[in-house]
Each structure stands twice: as structure tokens, then as C-alpha cells.
Backbone bond lengths (Angstrom), bond angles and torsions (degrees), N, CA, C in turn:
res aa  C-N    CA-C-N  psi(-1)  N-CA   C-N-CA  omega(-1)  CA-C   N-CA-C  phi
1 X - - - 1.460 - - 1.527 108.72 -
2 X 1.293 114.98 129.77 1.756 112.23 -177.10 1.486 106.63 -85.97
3 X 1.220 110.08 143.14 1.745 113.39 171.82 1.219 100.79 -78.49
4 X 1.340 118.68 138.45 1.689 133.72 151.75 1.744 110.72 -80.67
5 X 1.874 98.45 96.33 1.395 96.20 174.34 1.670 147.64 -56.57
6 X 1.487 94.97 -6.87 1.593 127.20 175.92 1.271 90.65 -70.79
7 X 1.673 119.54 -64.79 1.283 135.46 -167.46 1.528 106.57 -32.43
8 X 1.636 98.39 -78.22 1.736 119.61 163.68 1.694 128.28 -19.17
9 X 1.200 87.83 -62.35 1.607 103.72 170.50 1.469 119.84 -47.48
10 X 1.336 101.57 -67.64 1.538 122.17 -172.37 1.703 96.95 -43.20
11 X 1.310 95.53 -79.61 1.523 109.05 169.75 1.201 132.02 -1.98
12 X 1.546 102.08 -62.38 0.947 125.59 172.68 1.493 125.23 -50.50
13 X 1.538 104.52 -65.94 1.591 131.44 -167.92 1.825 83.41 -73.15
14 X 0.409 161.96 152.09 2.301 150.13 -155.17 1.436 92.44 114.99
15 X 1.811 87.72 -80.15 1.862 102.34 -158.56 0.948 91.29 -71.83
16 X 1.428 150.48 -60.73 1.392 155.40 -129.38 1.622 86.13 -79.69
17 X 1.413 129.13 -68.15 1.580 139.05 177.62 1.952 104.49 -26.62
18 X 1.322 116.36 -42.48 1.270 109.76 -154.76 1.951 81.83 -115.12
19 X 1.050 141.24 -45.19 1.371 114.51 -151.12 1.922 72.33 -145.58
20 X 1.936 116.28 99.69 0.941 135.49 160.94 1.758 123.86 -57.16
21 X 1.027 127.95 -12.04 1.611 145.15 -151.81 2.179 96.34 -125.55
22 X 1.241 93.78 -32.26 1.105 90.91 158.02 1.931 136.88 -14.69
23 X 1.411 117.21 110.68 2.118 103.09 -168.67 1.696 96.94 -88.61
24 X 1.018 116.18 179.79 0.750 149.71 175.13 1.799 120.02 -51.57
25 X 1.467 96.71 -28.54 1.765 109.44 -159.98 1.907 76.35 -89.86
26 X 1.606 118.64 -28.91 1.413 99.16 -157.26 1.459 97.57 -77.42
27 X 1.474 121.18 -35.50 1.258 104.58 -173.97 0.968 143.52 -51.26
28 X 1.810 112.42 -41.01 1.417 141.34 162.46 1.770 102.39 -39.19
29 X 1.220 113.94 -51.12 1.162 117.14 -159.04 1.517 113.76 -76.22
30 X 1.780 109.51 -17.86 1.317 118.62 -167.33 1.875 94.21 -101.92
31 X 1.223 114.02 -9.09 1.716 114.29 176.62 1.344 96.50 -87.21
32 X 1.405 122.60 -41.61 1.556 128.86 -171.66 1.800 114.75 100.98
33 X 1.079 103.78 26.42 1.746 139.21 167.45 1.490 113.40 -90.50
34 X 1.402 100.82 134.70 1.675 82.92 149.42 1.705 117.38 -110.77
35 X 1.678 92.28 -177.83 1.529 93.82 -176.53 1.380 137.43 -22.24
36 X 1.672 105.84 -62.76 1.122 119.32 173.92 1.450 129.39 -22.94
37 X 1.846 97.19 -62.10 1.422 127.50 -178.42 1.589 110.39 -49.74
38 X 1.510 103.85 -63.79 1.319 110.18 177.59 1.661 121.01 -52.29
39 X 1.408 123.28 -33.83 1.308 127.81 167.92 1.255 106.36 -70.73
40 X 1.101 135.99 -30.46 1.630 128.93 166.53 1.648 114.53 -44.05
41 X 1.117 100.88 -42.17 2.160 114.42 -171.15 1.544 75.72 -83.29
42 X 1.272 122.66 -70.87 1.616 113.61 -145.87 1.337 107.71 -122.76
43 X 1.461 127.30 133.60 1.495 145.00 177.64 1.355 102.42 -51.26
44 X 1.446 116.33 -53.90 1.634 110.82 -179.86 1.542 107.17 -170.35
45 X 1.232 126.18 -140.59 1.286 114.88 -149.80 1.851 94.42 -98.86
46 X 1.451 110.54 -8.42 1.488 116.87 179.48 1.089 103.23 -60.29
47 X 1.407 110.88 -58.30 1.765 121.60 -157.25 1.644 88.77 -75.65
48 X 0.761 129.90 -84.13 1.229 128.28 169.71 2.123 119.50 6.94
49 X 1.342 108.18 -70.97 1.132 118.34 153.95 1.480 136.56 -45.58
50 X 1.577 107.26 -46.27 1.621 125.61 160.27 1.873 98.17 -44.77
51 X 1.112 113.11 -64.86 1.178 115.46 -164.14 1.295 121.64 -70.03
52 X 1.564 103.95 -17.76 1.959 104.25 167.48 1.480 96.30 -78.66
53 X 1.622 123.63 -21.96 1.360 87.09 -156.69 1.506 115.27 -105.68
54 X 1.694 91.99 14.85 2.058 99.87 158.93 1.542 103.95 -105.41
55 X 1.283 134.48 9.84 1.114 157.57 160.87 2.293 104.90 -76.52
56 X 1.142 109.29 -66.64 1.451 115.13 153.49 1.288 127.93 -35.26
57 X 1.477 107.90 -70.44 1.578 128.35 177.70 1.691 106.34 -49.61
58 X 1.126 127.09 -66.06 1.291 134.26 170.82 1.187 106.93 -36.51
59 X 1.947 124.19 -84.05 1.916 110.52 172.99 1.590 108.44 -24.85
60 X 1.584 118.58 -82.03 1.452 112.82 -176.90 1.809 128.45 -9.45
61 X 1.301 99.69 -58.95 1.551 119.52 -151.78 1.832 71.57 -79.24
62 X 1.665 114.09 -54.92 1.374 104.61 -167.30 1.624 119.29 -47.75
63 X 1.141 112.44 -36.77 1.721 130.41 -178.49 1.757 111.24 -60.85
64 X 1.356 88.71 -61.27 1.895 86.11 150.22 1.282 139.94 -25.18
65 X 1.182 84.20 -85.64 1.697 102.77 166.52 1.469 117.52 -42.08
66 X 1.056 108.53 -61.30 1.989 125.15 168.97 1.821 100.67 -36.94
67 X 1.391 107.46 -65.61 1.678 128.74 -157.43 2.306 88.41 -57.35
68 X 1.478 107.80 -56.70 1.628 100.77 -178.84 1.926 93.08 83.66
69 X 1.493 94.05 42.14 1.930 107.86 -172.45 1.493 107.81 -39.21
70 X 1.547 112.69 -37.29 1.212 126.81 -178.28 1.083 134.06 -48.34
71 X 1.616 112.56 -54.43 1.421 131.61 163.72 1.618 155.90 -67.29
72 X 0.631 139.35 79.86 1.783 159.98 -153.03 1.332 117.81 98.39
73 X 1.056 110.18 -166.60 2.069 119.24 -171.45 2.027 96.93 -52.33
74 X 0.825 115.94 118.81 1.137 147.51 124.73 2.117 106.82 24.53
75 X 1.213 92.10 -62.83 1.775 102.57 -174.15 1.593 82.68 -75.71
76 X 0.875 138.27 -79.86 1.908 140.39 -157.82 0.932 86.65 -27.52
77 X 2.011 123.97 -66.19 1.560 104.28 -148.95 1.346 121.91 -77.84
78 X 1.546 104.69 -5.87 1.404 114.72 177.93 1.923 97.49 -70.74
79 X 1.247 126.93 -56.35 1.003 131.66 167.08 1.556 125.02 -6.95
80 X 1.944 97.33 -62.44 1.058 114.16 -157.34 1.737 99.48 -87.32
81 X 1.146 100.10 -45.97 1.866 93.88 171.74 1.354 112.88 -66.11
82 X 1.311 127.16 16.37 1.249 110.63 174.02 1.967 104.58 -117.31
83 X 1.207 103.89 -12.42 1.481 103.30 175.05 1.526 100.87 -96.92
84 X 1.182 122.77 -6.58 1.534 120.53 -164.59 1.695 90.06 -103.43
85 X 1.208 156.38 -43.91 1.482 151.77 81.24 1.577 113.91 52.48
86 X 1.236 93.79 -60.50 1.507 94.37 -164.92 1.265 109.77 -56.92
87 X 1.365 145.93 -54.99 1.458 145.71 177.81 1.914 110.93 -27.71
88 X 1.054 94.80 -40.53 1.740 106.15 -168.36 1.674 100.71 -88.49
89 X 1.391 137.88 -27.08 1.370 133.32 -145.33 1.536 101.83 -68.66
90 X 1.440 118.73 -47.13 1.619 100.45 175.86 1.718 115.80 -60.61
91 X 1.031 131.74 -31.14 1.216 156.57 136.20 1.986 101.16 -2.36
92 X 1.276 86.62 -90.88 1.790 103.41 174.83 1.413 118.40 -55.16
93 X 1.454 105.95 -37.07 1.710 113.76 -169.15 2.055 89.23 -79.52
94 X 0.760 134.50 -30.65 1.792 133.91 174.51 1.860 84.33 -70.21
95 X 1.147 128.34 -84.71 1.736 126.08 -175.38 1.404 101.85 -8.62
96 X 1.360 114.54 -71.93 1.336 110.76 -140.91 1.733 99.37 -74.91
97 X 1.013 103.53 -1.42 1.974 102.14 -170.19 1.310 101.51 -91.46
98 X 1.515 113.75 -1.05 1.960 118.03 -166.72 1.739 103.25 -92.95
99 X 1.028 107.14 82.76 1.573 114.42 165.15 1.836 110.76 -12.34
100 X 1.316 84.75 -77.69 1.526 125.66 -170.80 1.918 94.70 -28.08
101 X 1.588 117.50 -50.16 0.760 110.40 176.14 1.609 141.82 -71.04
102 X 0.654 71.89 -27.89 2.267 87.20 160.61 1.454 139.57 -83.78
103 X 1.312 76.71 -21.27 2.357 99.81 171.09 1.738 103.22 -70.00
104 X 1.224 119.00 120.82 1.035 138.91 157.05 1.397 118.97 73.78
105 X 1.484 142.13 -95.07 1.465 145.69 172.08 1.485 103.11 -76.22
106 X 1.383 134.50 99.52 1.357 125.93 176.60 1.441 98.02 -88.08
107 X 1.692 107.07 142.48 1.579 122.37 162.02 1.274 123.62 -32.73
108 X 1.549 132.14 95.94 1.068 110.62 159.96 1.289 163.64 -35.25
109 X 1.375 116.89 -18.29 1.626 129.95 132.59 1.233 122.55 -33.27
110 X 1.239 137.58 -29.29 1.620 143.38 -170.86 1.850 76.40 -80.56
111 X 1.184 103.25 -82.70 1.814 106.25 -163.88 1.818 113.35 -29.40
112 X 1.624 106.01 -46.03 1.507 106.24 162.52 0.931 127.69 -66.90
113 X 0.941 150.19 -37.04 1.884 146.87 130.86 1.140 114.70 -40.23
114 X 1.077 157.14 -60.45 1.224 148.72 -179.94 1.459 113.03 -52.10
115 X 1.199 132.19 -45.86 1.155 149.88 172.10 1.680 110.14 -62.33
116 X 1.200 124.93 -34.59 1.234 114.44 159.39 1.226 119.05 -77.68
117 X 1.281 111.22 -51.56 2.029 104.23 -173.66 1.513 97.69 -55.55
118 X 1.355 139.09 -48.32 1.331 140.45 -176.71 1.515 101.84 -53.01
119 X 1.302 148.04 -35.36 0.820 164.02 159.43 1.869 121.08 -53.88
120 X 1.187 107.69 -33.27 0.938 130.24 177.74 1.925 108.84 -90.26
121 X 1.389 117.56 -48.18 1.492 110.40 171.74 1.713 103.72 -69.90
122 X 1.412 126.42 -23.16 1.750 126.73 -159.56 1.750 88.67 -80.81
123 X 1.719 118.39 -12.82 1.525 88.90 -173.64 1.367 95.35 -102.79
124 X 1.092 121.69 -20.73 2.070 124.68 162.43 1.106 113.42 -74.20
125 X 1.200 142.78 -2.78 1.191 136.29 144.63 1.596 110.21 -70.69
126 X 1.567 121.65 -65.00 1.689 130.81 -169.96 1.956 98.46 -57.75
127 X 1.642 109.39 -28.91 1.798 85.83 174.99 1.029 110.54 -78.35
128 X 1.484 123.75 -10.98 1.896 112.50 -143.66 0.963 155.42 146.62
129 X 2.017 78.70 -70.57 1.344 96.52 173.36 1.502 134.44 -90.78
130 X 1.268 112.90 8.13 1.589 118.49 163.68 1.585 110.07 -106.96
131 X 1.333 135.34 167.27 1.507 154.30 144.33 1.078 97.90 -24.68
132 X 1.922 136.68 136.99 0.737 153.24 121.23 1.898 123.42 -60.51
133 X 0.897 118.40 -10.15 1.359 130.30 -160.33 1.471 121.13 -111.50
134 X 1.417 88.64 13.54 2.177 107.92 -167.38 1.604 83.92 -138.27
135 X 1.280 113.86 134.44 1.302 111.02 177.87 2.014 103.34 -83.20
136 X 1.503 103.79 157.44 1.731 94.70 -170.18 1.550 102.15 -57.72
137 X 1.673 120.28 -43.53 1.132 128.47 -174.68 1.876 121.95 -43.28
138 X 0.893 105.31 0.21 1.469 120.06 -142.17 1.791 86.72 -128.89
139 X 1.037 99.99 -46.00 1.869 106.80 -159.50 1.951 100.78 -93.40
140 X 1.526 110.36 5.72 0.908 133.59 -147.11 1.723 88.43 -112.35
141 X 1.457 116.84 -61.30 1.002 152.26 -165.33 1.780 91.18 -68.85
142 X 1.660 107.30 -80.05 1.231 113.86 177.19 1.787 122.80 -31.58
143 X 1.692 95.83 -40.02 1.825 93.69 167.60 1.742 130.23 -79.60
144 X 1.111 88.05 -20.44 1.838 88.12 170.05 1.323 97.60 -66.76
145 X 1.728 132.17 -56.22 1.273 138.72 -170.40 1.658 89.74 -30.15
146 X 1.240 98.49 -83.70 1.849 110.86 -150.10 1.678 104.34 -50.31
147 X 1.194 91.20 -29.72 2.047 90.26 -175.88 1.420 103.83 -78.44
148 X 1.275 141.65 -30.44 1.647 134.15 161.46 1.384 95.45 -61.62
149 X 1.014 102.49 -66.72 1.597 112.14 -173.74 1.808 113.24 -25.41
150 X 1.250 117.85 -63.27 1.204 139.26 163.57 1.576 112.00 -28.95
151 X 1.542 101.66 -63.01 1.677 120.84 -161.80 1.386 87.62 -79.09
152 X 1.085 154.76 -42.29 1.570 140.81 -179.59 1.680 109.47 -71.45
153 X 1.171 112.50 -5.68 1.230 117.73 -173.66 1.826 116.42 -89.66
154 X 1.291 95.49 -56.26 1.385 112.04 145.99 1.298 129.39 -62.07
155 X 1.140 127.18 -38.77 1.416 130.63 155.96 1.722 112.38 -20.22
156 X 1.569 95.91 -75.90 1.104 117.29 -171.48 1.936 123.18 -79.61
157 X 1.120 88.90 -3.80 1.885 96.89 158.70 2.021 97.49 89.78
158 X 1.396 88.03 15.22 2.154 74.14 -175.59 1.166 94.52 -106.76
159 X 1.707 140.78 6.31 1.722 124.89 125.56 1.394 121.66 -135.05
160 X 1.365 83.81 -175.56 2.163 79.60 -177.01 1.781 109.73 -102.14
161 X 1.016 94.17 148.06 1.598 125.47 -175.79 1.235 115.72 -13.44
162 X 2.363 96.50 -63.56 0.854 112.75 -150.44 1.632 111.32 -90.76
163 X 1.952 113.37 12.09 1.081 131.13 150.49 1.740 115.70 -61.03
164 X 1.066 124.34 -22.58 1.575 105.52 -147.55 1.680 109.35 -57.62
165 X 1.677 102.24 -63.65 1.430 111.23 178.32 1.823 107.32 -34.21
166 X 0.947 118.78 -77.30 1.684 119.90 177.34 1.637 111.17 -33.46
167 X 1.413 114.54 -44.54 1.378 97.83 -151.57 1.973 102.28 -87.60
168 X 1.558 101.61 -30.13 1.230 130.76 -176.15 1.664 91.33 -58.32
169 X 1.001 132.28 -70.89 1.540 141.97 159.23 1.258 140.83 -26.52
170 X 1.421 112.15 -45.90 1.403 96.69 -177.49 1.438 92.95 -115.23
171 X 1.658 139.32 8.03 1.524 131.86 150.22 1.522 103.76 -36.94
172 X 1.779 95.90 -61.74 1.498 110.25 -156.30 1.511 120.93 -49.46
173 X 1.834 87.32 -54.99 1.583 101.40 171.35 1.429 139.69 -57.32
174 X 1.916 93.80 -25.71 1.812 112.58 175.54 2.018 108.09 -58.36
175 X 1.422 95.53 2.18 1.702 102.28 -160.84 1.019 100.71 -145.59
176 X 1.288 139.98 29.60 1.156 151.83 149.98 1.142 143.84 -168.39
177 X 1.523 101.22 16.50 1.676 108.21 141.44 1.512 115.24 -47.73
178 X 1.376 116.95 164.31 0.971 123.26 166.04 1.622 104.53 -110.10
179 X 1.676 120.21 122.84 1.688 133.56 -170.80 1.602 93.92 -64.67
180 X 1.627 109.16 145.45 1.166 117.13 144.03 1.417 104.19 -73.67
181 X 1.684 93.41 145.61 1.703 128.18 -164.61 1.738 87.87 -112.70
């Protein structure tokens, strides 16, 4: 029987999303593989991780793409990449807890994403309607926060789901609007 590595992945990024500490035997078991199989795709829990986190990068860039960051005021598209986002955030909120991934050669996908959402606060900042006084890089940073932030929140049952986009949103925005003077 062939494994569907999408299958695998997904699977994976599931258990891994809700119970991070998670071995190796659980994953297999949560794709419906056993061990063996799963060490066939992946050497161990490194490769494994490598592979959620161009598995991550891909949703991201995909959410982008989805959101159209480019087009109208600035707050919408922030809006819209953040509900288009949401599918992946337990996903991302497991990423950002991976050491492993930030030590030394970081994925170039992080730099292409990053570079757009940063890109994305530098044109809400140049209309207006964002803070000038937070660098984008920073406000960039601050939104991954709230979107793990979010997905552990829901995770753990102390809100509902169909909060995230709203709550993820107007935290961000309560802190980076720019005040009428």
C-alpha cells in the first residue's frame, strides 16, 4: 500500500499542532502507518520537522496569495490573511516552538514571508493607516505571536474558533493603528 505524503504530513502537523512532545511511534499511529513506514519518508523526528516546516511555509505563502495582500486599504488585507491563515495556525503555533529551526541556515521561505507581511505593514504604515513608530519587522513578528497565540488558545478550549480572525485582529490593530492627533 503506498503512503500519501500529504496524507503523512497533515497527520502529522494535527498531532504535532495539539500535543508538541508527541514520539514518533504516535505519529505513525495518528497517519495510520506504522513506524517502519514512517521512517521510510523520514530519518527521524528532524526530517520530519524540516518537512512540516516547508509544509508551513507553503500554507503561509498560500494564505497570501488567497488574502490578494496587495489590494485595498491595508487593515482588510491584513484581515483577510489572517482568516485565510487560520487553517495552518496550529500548524505555525508547533513551527515557532522548533528551536532546531532557527539555529544557523534558516529556510528561505521564512525570508519570503516575512518580507511580504513586512511589506504589507510598510504600505499601512506609508497610507496612515498603521503606526509609524513600530518598525514593520517588529509588527510582523508581533502577528505570528498573536496567531500561535490564538491557536493555543483554541487548542486548549479557553476560546472559540470562530473568534480567531477577530480576536487575532483587532489585538494587533488596537496597537497599531495609527491615533487621531
Amino acid at each position: 500500500m503506498a503512503v500519501d505524503r500529504e496524507h503523512l504530513l497533515r497527520s502529522a502537523a494535527a498531532l504535532l499542532a495539539r500535543r508538541p512532545a508527541a514520539t514518533m511511534d504516535e505519529v505513525a499511529r495518528a497517519a495510520g502507518i506504522g513506524r517502519a513506514t514512517l521512517h521510510r519518508h523520514f530519518a527521524g523526528r528532524d526530517a520530519l520537522v524540516r518537512a512540516l516546516e516547508s509544509l508551513g511555509i507553503q500554507e503561509i505563502e498560500a494564505a497570501l496569495d488567497a488574502a490578494d495582500i496587495d489590494a485595498g486599504p491595508a487593515e482588510d488585507a491584513l484581515r483577510r490573511f489572517v482568516a485565510a491563515v487560520e487553517p495552518a495556525a496550529g500548524l505555525l503555533a508547533f513551527l515557532v516552538t522548533e528551536n532546531q529551526l532557527f539555529e544557523g541556515d534558516v529556510h528561505e521561505g521564512w525570508n519570503r514571508t516575512d518580507a511580504r507581511i513586512c511589506a504589507l505593514f510598510r504600505r499601512g504604515q506609508e497610507s496612515g493607516e498603521f503606526r509609524i513608530d513600530l518598525p514593520a519587522a517588529w509588527l510582523a513578528e508581533a502577528l505570528s505571536g498573536l496567531i500561535s497565540a490564538c491557536a493555543w488558545s483554541i487548542q486548549d478550549g479557553r476560546v472559540a474558533a470562530r473568534d480567531f480572525t477577530r480576536m487575532t485582529v483587532e489585538l494587533l490593530l488596537g496597537g497599531v493603528r495609527r491615533s487621531a492627533q
